[in-house]
C-alpha positions as CSV (number, residue, x, y, z in Angstrom):
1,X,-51.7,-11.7,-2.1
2,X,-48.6,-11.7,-0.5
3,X,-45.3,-12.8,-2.7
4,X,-42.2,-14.5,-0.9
5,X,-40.3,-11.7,-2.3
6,X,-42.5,-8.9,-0.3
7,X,-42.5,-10.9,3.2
8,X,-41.2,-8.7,6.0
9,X,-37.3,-7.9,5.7
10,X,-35.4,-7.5,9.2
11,X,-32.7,-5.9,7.7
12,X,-34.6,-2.9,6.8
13,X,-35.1,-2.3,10.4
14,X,-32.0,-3.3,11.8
15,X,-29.8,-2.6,9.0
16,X,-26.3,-4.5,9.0
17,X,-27.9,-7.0,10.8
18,X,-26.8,-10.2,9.5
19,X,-28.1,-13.7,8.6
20,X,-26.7,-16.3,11.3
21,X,-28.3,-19.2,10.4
22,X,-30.1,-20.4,7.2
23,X,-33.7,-20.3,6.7
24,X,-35.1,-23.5,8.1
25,X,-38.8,-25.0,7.8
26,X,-40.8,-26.0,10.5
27,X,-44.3,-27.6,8.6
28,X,-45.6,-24.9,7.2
29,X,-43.2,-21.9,8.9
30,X,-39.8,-20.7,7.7
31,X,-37.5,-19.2,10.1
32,X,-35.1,-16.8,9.3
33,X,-32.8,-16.5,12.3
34,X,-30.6,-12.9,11.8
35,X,-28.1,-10.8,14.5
36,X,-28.0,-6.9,15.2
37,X,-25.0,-5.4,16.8
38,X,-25.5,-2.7,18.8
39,X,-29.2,-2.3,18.6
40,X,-32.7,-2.1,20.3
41,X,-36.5,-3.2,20.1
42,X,-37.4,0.2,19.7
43,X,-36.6,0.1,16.4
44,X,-39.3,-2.3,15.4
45,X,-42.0,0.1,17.2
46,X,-40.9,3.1,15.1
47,X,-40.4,1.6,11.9
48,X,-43.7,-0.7,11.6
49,X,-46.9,0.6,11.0
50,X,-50.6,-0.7,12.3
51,X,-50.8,-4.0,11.0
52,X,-48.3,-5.1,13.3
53,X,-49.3,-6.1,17.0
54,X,-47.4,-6.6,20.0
55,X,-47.2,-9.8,22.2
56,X,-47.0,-7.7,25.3
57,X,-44.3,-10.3,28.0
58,X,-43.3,-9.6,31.7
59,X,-39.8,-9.9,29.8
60,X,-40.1,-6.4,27.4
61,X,-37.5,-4.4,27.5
62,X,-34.9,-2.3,25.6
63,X,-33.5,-5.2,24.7
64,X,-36.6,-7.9,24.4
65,X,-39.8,-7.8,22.3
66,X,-42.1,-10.0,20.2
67,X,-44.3,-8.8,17.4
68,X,-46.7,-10.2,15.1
69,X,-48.5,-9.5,11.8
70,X,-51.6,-10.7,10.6
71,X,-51.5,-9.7,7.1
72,X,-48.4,-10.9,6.1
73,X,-48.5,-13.8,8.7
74,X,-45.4,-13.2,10.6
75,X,-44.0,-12.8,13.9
76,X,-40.9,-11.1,14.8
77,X,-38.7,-11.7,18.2
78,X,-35.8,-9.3,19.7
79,X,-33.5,-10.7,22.0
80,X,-30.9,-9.2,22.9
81,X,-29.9,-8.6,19.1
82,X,-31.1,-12.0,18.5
83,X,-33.8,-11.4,15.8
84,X,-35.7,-14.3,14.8
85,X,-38.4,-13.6,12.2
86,X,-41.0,-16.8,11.2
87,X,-43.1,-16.3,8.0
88,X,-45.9,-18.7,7.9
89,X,-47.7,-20.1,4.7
90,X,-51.2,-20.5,6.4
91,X,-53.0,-18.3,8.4
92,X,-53.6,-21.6,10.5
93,X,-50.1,-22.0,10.6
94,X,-50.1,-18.5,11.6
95,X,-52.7,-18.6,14.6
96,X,-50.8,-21.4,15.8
97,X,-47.3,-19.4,16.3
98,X,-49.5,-17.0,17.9
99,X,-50.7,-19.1,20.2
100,X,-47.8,-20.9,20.7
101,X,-45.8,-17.8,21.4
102,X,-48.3,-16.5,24.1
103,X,-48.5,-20.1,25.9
104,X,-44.7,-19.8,26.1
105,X,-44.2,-16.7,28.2
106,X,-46.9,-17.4,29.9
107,X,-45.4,-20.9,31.1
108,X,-44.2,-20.1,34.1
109,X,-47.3,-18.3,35.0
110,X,-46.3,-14.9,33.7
111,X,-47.9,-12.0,32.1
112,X,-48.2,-12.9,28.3
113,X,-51.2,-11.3,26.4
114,X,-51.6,-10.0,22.1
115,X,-51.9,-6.2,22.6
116,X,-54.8,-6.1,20.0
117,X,-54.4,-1.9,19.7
118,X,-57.1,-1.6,17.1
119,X,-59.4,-5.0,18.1
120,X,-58.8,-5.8,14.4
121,X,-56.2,-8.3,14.6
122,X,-58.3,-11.3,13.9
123,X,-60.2,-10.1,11.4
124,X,-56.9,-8.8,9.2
125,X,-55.6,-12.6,9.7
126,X,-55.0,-14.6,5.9
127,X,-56.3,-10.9,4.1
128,X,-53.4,-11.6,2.1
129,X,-52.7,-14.8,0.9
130,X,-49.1,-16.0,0.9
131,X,-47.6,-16.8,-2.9
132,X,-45.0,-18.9,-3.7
């Protein structure tokens, strides 16, 4: 089970980064919206370890990626040191965002696809239920 006060952190990977806007609830997601100065997406790929999955985009980049976790039921954007982290409560909730997030970059028509590095990604989804 996963308690609120073990969710993913952004500030352990981009430290300093700071909280720009308050968390806000969307159904049954909060988003945490934080800024990095001077920082990169590489970060994230150094500092996670398997359970995390990219959402491989036409747009990634130095400064561009999207992540997502199935065990703690999170995804994680980079934009430009825009770092928007969403925590969701369900792991319906969570399959959702992860649709939602692939149907967006792919919009237009572009290349949008879960880079599912281990083919375990579904089956990890909700191992861990979320604790309030």
């Amino acid at each position: 089970m996963i308690d609120k006060k073990d969710r993913f952190d952004a500030s352990i990977i981009w430290p300093g980064s700071f909280v720009k806007d308050e968390y806000r609830k969307k159904g049954d997601r909060t988003i945490e919206c934080r800024f990095a100065m001077m920082s990169d997406r590489y970060r994230m790929d150094i500092h996670t370890g398997n359970d995390w999955y990219q959402i491989d985009t036409w747009q990634d980049a130095p400064y561009f990626g999207v992540w997502c976790n199935p065990v703690l039921l999170t995804t994680v954007t980079y934009c430009e040191g825009d770092i928007t982290v969403v925590h969701c409560d369900t792991p319906d909730a969570y399959r959702d965002e992860v649709r939602e997030a692939i149907e967006f970059y792919t919009e237009s028509g572009d290349y949008a696809k879960l880079d599912d590095h281990d083919h375990r990604h579904d089956e990890k989804i909700g191992t861990s239920e979320v604790v309030a």
